[in-house]
N, C-alpha and C positions, 0 to 999 in steps of 0.2 A: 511582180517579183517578190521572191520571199524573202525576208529579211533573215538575221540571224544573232538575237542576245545573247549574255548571257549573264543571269542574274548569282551572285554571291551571298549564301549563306556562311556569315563568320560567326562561328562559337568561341565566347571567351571562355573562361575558365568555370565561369558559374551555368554552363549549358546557353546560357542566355544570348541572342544575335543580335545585329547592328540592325539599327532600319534608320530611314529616312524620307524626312517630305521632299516629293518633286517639286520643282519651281519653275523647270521647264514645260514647252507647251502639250507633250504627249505625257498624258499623265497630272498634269498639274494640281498640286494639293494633296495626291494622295500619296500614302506611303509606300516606301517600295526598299531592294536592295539595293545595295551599292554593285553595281555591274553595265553592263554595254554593249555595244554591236563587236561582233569576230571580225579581225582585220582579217583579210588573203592571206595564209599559208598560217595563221596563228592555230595555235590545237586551244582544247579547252579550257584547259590548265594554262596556259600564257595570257590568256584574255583574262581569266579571271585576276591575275597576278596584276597586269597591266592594271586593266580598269581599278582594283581596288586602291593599288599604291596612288595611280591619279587623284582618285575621289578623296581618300582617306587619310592618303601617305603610309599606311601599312604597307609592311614587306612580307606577304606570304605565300611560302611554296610550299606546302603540303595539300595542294587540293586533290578531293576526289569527286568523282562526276557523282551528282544525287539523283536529278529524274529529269526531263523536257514534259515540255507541253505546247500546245500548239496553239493560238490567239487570231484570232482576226478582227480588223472592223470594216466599213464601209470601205477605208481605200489601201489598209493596208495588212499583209499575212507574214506573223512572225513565229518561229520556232523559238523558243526561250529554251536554253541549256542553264539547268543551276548545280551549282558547283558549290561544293562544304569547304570550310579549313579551320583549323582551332588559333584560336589567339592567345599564344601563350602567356605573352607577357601584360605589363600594367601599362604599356604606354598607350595612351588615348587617342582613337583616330582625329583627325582633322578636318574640318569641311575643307576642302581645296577646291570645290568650286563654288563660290554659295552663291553663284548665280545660278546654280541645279540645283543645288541644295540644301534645305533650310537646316540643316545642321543632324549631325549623328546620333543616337540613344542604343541602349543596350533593352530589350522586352525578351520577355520569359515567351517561347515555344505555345503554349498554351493562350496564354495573354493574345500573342500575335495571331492567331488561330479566331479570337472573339469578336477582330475587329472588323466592322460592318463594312461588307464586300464593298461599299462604293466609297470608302477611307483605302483601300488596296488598292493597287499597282494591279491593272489587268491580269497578268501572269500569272499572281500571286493567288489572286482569286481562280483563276481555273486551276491552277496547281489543290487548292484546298477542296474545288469542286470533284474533280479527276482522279485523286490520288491520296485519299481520305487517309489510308495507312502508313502516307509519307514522315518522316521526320528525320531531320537534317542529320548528318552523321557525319564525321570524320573516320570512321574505321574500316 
């Protein structure tokens, strides 16, 4: 069965995006976005909405779809949709669940791009492999 994520790129004001350590067991330790599995009948834009407000307690509805990529391992095949939105304002996300995750940071675009493939989120790492000229955008 295929599964189906969808990971969120949030830009704040300084270009710069959220990341976080996983703490749960797919993924654990390494960093990744704030994002999640597509409920039934949810489009891409409410998933991403949903899952960030959960994880973060941000409120954002400006998403725009940025690229998929496709994952697999021994037992399981996920299609990851990631999704951009700008964070306009100064209020600070929240860990809301810190038993997933060890807590939020803002990293520069570049920065985030340096870090060695087995500190990333599966996804993240084929997204950098696959899609070399990708960069997160809201426009």
């Amino acid at each position: 069965m295929i599964k189906v994520g969808v990971g969120c790129f949030i830009l704040n004001k300084n270009n710069q995006i959220l990341i976080g350590r996983r703490l749960n067991s797919i993924g654990h330790g390494t960093l990744a976005l704030p994002g999640g599995h597509l409920e039934y009948g949810e489009s891409f834009e409410q998933c991403a909405a949903r899952e960030v407000e959960e994880e973060t307690s941000l409120k954002l509805d400006n998403w725009r779809f940025g690229t998929a990529v496709s994952s697999m391992t021994e037992s399981q095949h996920y299609v990851t949709i990631f999704m951009c939105a700008k964070h306009n304002t100064d209020v600070a996300p929240v860990t809301t669940e810190p038993q997933k995750c060890e807590g939020w940071s803002w990293i520069n675009w570049e920065d985030l791009k340096k870090i060695p493939s087995d500190q990333l989120f599966k996804p993240l790492n084929i997204l950098f492999q696959e899609r070399e000229n990708f960069t997160p955008s809201t426009e």
